[in-house]
C-alpha positions as CSV (number, residue, x, y, z in Angstrom):
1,X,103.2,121.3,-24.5
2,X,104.2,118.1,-23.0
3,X,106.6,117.3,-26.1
4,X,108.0,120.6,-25.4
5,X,108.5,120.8,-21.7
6,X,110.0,116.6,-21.7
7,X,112.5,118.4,-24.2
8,X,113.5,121.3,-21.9
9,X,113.9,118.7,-18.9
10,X,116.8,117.2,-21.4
11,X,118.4,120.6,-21.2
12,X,122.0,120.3,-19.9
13,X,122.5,124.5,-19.9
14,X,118.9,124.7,-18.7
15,X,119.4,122.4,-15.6
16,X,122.6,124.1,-14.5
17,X,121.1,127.9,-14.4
18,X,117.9,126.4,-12.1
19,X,119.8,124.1,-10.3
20,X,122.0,127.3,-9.2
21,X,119.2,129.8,-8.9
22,X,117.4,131.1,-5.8
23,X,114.2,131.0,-7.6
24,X,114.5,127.8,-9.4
25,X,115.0,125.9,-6.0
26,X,112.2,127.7,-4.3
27,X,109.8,126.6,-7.4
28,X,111.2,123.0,-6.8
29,X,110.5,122.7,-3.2
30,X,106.7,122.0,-3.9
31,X,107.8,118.3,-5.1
32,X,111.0,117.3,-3.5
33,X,111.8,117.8,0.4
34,X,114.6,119.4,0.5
35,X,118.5,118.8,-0.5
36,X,119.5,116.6,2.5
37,X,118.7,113.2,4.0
38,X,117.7,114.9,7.6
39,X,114.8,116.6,5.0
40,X,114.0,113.8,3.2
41,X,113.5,111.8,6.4
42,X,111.2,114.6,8.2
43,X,109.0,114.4,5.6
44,X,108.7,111.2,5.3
45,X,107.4,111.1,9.3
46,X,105.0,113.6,8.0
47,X,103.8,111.5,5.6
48,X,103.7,108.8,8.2
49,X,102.0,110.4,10.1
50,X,99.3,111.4,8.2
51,X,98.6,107.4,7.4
52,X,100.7,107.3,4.7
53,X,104.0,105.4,3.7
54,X,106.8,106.7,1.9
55,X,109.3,105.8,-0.7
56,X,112.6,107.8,-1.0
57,X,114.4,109.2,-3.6
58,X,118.0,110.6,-3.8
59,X,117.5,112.8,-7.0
60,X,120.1,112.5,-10.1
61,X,120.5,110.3,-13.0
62,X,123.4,109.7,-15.7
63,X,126.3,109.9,-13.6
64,X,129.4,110.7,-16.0
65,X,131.8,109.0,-13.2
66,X,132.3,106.2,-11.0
67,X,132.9,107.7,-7.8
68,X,129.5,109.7,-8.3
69,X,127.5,106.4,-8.6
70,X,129.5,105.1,-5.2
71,X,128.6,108.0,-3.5
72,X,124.9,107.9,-4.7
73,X,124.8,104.3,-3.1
74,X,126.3,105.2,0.0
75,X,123.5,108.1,0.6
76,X,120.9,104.9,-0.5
77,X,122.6,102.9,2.6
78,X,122.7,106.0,4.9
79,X,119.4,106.0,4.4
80,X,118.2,102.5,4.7
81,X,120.0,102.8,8.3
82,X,118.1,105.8,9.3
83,X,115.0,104.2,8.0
84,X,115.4,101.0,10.2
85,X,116.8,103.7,13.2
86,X,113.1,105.6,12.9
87,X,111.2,103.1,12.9
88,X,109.7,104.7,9.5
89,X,107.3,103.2,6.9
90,X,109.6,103.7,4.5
91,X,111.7,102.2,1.3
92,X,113.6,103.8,-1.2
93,X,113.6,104.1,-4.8
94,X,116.7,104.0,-7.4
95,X,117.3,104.8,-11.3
96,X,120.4,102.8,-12.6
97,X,122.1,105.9,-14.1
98,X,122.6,106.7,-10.9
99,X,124.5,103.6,-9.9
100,X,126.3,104.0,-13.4
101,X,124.6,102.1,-15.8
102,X,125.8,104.5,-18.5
103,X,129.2,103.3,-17.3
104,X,129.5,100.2,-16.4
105,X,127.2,97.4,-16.2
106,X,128.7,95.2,-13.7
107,X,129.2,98.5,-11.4
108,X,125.8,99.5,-11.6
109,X,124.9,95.8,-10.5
110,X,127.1,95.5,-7.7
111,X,126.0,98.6,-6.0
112,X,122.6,97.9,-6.6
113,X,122.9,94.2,-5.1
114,X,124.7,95.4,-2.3
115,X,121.8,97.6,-1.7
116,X,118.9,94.8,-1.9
117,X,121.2,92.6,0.3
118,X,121.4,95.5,2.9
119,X,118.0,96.4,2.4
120,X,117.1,92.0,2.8
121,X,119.1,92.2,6.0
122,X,117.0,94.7,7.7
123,X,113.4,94.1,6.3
124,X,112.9,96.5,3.7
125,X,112.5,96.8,0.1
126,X,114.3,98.8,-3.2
127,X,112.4,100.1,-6.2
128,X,114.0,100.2,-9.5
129,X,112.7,103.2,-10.9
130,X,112.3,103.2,-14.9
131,X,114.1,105.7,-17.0
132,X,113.6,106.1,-20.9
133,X,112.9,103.0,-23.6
134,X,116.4,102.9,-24.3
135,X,117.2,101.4,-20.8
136,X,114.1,99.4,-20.0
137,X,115.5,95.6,-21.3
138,X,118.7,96.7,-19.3
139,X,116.8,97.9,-16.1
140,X,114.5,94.4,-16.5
141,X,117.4,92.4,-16.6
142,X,119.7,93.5,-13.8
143,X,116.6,93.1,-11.4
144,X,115.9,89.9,-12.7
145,X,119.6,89.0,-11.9
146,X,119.4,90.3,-8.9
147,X,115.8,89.4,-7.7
148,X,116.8,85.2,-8.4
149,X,120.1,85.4,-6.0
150,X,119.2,83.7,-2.9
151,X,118.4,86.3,-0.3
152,X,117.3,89.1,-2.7
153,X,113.5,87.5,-3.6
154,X,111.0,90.0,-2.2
155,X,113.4,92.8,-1.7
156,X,113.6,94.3,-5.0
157,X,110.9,95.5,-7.7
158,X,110.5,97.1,-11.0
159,X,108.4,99.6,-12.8
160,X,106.2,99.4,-15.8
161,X,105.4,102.2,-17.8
162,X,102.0,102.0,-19.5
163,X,102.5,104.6,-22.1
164,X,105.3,101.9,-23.6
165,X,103.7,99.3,-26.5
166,X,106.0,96.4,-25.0
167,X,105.1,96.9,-21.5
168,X,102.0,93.8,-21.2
169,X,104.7,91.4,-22.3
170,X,107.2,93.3,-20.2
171,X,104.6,92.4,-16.8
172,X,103.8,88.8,-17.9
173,X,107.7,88.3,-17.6
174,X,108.1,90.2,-14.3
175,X,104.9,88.3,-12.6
176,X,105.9,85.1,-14.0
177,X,109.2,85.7,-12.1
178,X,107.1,86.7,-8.7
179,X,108.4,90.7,-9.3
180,X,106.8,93.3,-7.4
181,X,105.9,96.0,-9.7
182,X,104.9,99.9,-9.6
183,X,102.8,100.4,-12.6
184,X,102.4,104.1,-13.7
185,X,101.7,105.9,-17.0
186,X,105.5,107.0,-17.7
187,X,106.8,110.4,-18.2
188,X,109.8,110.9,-20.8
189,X,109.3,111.4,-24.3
190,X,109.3,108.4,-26.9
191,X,108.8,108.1,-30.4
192,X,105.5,106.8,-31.7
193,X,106.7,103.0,-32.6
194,X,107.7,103.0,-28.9
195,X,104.7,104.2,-26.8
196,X,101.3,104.9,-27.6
197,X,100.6,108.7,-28.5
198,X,97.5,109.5,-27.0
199,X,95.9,109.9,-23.5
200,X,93.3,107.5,-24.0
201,X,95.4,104.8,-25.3
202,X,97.9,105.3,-22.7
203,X,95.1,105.1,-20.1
204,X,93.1,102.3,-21.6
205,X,96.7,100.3,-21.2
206,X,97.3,101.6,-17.7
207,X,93.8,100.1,-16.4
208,X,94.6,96.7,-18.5
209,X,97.8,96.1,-16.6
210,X,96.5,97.3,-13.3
211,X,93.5,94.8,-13.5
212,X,96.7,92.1,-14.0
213,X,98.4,93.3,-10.8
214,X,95.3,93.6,-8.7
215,X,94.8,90.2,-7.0
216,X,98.0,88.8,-8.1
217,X,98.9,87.7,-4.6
218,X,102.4,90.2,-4.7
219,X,102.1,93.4,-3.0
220,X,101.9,95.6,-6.2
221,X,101.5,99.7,-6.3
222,X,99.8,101.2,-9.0
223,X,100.6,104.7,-9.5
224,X,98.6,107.7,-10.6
225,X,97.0,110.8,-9.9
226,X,93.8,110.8,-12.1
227,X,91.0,110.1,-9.7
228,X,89.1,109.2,-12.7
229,X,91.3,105.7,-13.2
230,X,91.3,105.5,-9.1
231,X,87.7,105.1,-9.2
232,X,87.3,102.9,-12.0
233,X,90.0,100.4,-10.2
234,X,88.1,100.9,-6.6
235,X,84.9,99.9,-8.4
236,X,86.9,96.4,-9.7
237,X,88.3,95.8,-5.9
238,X,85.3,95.8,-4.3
239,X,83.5,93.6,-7.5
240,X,85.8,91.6,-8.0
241,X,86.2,91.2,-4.1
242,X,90.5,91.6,-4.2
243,X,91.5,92.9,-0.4
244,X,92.3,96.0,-0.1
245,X,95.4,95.5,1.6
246,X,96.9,93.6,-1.0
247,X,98.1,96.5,-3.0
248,X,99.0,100.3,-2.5
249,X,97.9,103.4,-4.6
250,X,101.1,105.6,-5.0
251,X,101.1,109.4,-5.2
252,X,103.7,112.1,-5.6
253,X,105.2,114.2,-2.9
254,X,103.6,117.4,-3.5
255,X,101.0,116.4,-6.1
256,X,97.3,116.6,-5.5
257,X,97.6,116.5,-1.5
258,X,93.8,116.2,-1.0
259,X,93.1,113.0,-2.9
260,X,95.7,112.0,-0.7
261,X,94.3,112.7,2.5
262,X,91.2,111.2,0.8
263,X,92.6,108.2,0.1
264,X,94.3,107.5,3.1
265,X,90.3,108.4,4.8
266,X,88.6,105.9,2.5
267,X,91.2,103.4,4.0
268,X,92.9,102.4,1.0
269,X,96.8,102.1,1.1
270,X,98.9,104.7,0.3
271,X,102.5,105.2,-0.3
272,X,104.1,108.9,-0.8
273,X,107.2,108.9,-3.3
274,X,109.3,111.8,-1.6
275,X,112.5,112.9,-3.7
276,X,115.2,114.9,-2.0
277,X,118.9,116.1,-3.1
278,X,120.4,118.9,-5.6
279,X,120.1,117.1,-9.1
280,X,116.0,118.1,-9.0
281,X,115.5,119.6,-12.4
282,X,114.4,116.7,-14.7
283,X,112.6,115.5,-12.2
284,X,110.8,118.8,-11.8
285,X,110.5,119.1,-15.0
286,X,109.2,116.5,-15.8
287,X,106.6,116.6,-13.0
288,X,105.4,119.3,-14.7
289,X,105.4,118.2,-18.4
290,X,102.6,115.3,-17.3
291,X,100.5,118.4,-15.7
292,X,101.1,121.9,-16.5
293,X,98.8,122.9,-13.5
294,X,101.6,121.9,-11.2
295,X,103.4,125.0,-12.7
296,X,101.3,127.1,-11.2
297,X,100.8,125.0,-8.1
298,X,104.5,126.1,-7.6
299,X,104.2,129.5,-8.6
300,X,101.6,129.7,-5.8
301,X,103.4,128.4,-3.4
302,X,106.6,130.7,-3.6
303,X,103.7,133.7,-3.1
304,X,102.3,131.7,-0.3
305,X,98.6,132.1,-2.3
């Protein structure tokens, strides 16, 4: 099922027909806020609200054209001023297709500097998301690049995947470098040789490289929804005596709300990643891919049951 619905997210005619209908943006709205930045940033005070940070994301990925990956980084800077203007607990999140990786390296890495630099200026931070295998050396290196030019250190961070074989090596390198990373389990579909093919492998690795992170002395957010792994890592905090606020747990927008009220009860740290904008299907779908159930989360939703 998960093979199968990663596939459909890949679906160019699929993605236009529910990025124009009625009902596919209604099924959407369960995991991203909205298509605007005014949305984006109400939910985000929400979130804040509730005791929770926030990291943004401006939906859409493998942009076919230059102007589109300018545009995508002027909505980024839009919204690092409005995040600095609200006074929010807030950063934002980026995937390099956007800023036109696909394109043209040295364009994808002047847009994204110019963000860090922008985001260095005013206090604040930019994740690099992670996209598939094919791009993770790429990704690593441009925030390498960027992370060593004076000014940038501290304002810029990568993601590891855990379901990827190469990714221990991958966070030696980024830790050794003093890179803050979001670890999570990954979500795109690989070939065998490239990620490990089972849940319990994937979830043995995801603990493993968490257990690196924790106590590392970098603010690092590990990223999941399985309360079973979340309980396991709260039990090695408190033996192992690491401080709780030297890390975050990081949830989706829209997934598993009450263990994220619970969290943010227990008093751990908490940070929401919110997703706004048109371009939603592949994120949606694959959202739904790692858990079915969300599906009919969705469903539920548009029913109001």
């Amino acid at each position: 099922m998960k093979s199968l619905l990663t596939g459909l997210s890949e679906s160019a005619s699929l993605r236009r027909f529910a990025e124009r209908s009625s009902l596919g943006k209604k099924l959407s709205g369960r995991f991203a806020a909205g298509a605007e930045i005014a949305s984006a940033l109400e939910a985000a005070r929400h979130v804040n609200a509730a005791g929770a940070s926030v990291t943004i994301d401006n939906l859409g990925e493998n942009v076919t054209l230059a102007e589109a990956a300018r545009t995508s980084a002027e909505v980024y800077g839009r919204l690092l001023e409005a995040i600095a203007r609200g006074n929010l607990q807030a950063n934002i999140s980026l995937k390099l297709t956007q800023m036109g990786l696909d394109l043209d390296d040295n364009l994808c890495q002047e847009l994204v500097e110019s963000l860090v630099r922008h985001a260095a200026r005013i206090g604040n931070f930019v994740r690099v998301d992670m996209e598939g295998s094919r791009y993770t050396q790429r990704t690593l290196d441009l925030v390498g690049r960027i992370h060593q030019t004076p000014g940038n250190a501290g304002h810029v961070g990568a993601v590891i995947q855990a379901s990827l074989r190469r990714s221990e090596a991958d966070l030696d390198e980024l830790l050794r470098q003093r890179i803050r990373v979001r670890l999570c389990k990954g979500a795109y579909k690989e070939r065998a040789h490239v990620a490990f093919p089972d849940k319990a492998s994937v979830d043995e690795n995801f603990l493993g490289l968490s257990k690196k992170l924790l106590g590392d002395g970098l603010f690092h957010g590990i990223a999941t929804h399985d309360d079973r792994l979340m309980d396991e890592l709260k039990t090695y905090v408190t033996t192992e005596g690491i401080e709780r606020t030297s890390f975050e747990f990081q949830m989706l927008y829209g997934v598993r709300p009450q263990l994220q009220e619970q969290l943010v009860h227990e008093g751990w740290n908490l940070r929401v990643y919110i997703p706004f904008g048109t371009a939603w299907y592949p994120y949606f779908m694959r959202r739904i891919a790692e858990r079915p159930a969300n599906l009919a989360f969705a469903v539920r939703s548009i029913f109001g049951s």
